[in-house]
Biotite code that builds the C-alpha atoms (Angstrom):
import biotite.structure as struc

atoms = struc.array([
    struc.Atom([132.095, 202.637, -71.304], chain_id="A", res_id=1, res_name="UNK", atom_name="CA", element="C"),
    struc.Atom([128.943, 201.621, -72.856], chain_id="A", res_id=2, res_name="UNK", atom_name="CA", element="C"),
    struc.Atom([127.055, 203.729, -75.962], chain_id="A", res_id=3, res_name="UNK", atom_name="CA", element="C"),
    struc.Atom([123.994, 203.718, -76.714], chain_id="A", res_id=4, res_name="UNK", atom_name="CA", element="C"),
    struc.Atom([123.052, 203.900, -79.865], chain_id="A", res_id=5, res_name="UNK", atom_name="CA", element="C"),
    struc.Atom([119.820, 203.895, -82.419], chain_id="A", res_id=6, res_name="UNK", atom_name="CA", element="C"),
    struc.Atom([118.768, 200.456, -82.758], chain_id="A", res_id=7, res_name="UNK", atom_name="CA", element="C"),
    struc.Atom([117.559, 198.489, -85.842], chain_id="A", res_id=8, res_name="UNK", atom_name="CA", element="C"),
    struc.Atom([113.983, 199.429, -86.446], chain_id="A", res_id=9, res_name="UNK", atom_name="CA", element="C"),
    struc.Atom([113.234, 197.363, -89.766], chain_id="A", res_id=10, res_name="UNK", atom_name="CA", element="C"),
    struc.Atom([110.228, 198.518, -92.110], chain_id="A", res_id=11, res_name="UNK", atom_name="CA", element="C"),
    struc.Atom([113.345, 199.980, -94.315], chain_id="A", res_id=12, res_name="UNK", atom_name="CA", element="C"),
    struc.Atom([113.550, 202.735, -91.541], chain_id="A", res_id=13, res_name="UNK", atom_name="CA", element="C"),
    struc.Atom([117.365, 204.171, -91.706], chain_id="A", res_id=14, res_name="UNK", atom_name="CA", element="C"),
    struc.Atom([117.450, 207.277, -89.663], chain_id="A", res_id=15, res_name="UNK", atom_name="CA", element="C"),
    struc.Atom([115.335, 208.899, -86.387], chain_id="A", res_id=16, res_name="UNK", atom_name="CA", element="C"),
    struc.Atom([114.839, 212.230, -84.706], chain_id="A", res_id=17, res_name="UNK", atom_name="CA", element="C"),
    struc.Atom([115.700, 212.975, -81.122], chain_id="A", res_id=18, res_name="UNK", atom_name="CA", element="C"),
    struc.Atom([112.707, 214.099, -79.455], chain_id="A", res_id=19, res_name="UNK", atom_name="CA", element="C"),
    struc.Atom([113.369, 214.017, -75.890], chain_id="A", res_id=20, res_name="UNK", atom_name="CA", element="C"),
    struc.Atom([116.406, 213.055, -73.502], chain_id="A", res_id=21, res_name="UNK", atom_name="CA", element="C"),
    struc.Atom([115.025, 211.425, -70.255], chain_id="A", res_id=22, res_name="UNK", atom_name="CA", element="C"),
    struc.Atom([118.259, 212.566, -68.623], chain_id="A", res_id=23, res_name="UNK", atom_name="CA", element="C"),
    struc.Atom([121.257, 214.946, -69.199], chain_id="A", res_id=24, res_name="UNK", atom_name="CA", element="C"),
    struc.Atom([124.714, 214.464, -69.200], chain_id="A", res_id=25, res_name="UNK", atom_name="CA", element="C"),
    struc.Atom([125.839, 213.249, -65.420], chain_id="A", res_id=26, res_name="UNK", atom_name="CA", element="C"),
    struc.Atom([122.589, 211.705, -64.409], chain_id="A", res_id=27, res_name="UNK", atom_name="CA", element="C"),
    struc.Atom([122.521, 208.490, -63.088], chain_id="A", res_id=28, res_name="UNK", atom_name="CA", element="C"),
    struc.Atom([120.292, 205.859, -64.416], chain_id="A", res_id=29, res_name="UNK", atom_name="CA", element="C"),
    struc.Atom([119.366, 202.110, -64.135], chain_id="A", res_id=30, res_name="UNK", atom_name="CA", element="C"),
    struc.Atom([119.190, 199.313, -66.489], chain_id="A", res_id=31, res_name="UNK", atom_name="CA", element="C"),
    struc.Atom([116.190, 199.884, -67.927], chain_id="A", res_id=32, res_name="UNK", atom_name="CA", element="C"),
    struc.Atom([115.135, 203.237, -67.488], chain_id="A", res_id=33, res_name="UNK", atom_name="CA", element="C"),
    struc.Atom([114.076, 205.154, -70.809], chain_id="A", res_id=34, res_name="UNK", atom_name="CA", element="C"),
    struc.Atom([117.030, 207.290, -71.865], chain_id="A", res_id=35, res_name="UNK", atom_name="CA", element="C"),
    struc.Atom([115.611, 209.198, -74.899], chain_id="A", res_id=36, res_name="UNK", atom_name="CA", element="C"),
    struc.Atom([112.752, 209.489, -77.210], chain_id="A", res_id=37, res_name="UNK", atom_name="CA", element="C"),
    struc.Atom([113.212, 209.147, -80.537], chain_id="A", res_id=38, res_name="UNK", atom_name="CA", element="C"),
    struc.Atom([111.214, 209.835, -83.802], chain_id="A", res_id=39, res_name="UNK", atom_name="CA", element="C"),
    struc.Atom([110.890, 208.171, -87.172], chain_id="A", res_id=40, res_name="UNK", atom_name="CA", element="C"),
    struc.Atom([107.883, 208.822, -90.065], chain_id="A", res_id=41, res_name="UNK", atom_name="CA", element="C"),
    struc.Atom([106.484, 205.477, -88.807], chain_id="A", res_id=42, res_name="UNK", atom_name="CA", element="C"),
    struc.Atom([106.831, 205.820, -84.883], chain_id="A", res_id=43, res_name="UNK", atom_name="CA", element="C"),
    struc.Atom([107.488, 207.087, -82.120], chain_id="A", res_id=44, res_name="UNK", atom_name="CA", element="C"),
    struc.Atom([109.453, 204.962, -79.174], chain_id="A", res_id=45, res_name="UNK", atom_name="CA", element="C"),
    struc.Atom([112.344, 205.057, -76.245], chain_id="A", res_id=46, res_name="UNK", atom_name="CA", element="C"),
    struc.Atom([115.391, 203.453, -75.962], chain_id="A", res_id=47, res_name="UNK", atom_name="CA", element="C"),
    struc.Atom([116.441, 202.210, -72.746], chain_id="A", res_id=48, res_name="UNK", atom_name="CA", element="C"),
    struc.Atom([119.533, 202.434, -70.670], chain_id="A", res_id=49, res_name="UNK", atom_name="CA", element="C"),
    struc.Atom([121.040, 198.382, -70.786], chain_id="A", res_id=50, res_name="UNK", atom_name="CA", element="C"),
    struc.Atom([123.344, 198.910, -67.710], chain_id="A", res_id=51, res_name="UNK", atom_name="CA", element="C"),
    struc.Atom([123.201, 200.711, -64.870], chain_id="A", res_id=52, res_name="UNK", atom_name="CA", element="C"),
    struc.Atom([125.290, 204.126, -64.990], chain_id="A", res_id=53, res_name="UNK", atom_name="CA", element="C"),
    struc.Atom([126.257, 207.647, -65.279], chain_id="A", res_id=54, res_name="UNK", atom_name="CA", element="C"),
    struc.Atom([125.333, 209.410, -68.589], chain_id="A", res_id=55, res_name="UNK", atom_name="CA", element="C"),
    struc.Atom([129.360, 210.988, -69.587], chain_id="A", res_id=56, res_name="UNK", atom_name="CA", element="C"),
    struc.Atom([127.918, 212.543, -72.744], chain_id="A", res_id=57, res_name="UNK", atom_name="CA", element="C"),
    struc.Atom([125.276, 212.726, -75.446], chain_id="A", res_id=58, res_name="UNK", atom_name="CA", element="C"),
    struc.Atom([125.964, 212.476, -78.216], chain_id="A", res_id=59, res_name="UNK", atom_name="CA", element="C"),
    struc.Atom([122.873, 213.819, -80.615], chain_id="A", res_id=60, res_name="UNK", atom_name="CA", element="C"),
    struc.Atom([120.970, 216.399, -79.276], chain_id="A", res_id=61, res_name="UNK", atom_name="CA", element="C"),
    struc.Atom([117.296, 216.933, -79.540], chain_id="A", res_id=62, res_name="UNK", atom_name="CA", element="C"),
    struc.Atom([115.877, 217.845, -82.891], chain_id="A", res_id=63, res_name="UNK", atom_name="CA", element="C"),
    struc.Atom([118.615, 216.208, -84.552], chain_id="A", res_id=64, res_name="UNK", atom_name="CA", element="C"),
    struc.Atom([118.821, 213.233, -86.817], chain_id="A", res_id=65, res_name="UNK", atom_name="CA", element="C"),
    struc.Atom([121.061, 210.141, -86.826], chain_id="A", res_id=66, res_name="UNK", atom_name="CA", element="C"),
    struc.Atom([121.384, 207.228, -88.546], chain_id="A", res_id=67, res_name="UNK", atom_name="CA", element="C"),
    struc.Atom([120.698, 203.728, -87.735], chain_id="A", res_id=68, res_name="UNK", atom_name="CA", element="C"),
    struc.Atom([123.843, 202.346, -85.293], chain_id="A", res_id=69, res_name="UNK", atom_name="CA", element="C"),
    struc.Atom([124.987, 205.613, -84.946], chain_id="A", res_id=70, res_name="UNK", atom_name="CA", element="C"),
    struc.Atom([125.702, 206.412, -80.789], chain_id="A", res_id=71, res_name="UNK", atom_name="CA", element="C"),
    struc.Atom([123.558, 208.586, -78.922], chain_id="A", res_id=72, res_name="UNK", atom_name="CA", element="C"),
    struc.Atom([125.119, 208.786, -75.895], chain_id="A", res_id=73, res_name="UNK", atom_name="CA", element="C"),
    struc.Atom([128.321, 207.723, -73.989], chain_id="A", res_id=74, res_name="UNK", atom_name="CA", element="C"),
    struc.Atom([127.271, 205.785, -70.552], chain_id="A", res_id=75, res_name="UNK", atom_name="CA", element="C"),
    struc.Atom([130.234, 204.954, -67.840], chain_id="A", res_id=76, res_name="UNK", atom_name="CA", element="C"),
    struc.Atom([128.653, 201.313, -66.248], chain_id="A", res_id=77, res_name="UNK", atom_name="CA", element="C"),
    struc.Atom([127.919, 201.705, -62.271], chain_id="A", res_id=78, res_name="UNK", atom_name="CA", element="C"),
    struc.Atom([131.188, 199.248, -60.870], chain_id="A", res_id=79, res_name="UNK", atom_name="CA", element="C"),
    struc.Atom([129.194, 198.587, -57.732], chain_id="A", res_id=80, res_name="UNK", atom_name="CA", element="C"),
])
């Protein structure tokens, strides 16, 4: 399993909103694709899906707040 999780965003940010998911739990995606938007009091941005996979769950659902490393989701990696 890989996570995904809220990335370092320096400028002392610490915590972001969940705006949007991209997906829902069971979708497939690809390396690269923009899993969820997420919002600070600086910026707006999307994280992207690393690996190719299956989205098994989510973690933090829109509107709320997590902290900076914390994991978003829970993707299974595609073993083709």
């Amino acid at each position: 399993m890989n996570n995904i999780v809220l990335p370092e965003l320096g400028e002392g940010i610490t915590k972001a909103t969940v705006a949007f998911w991209h997906f829902k739990s069971g979708d497939f995606v690809q390396e690269g694709d923009d899993v969820v938007e997420l919002v600070t009091d600086k910026a707006t941005f999307n994280v992207a899906a690393e690996v190719a996979g299956r989205i098994q769950k989510i973690q933090v659902n829109e509107g709320e707040e997590a902290k900076i490393g914390a994991v978003l989701a829970v993707l299974e990696p595609d073993k083709t």
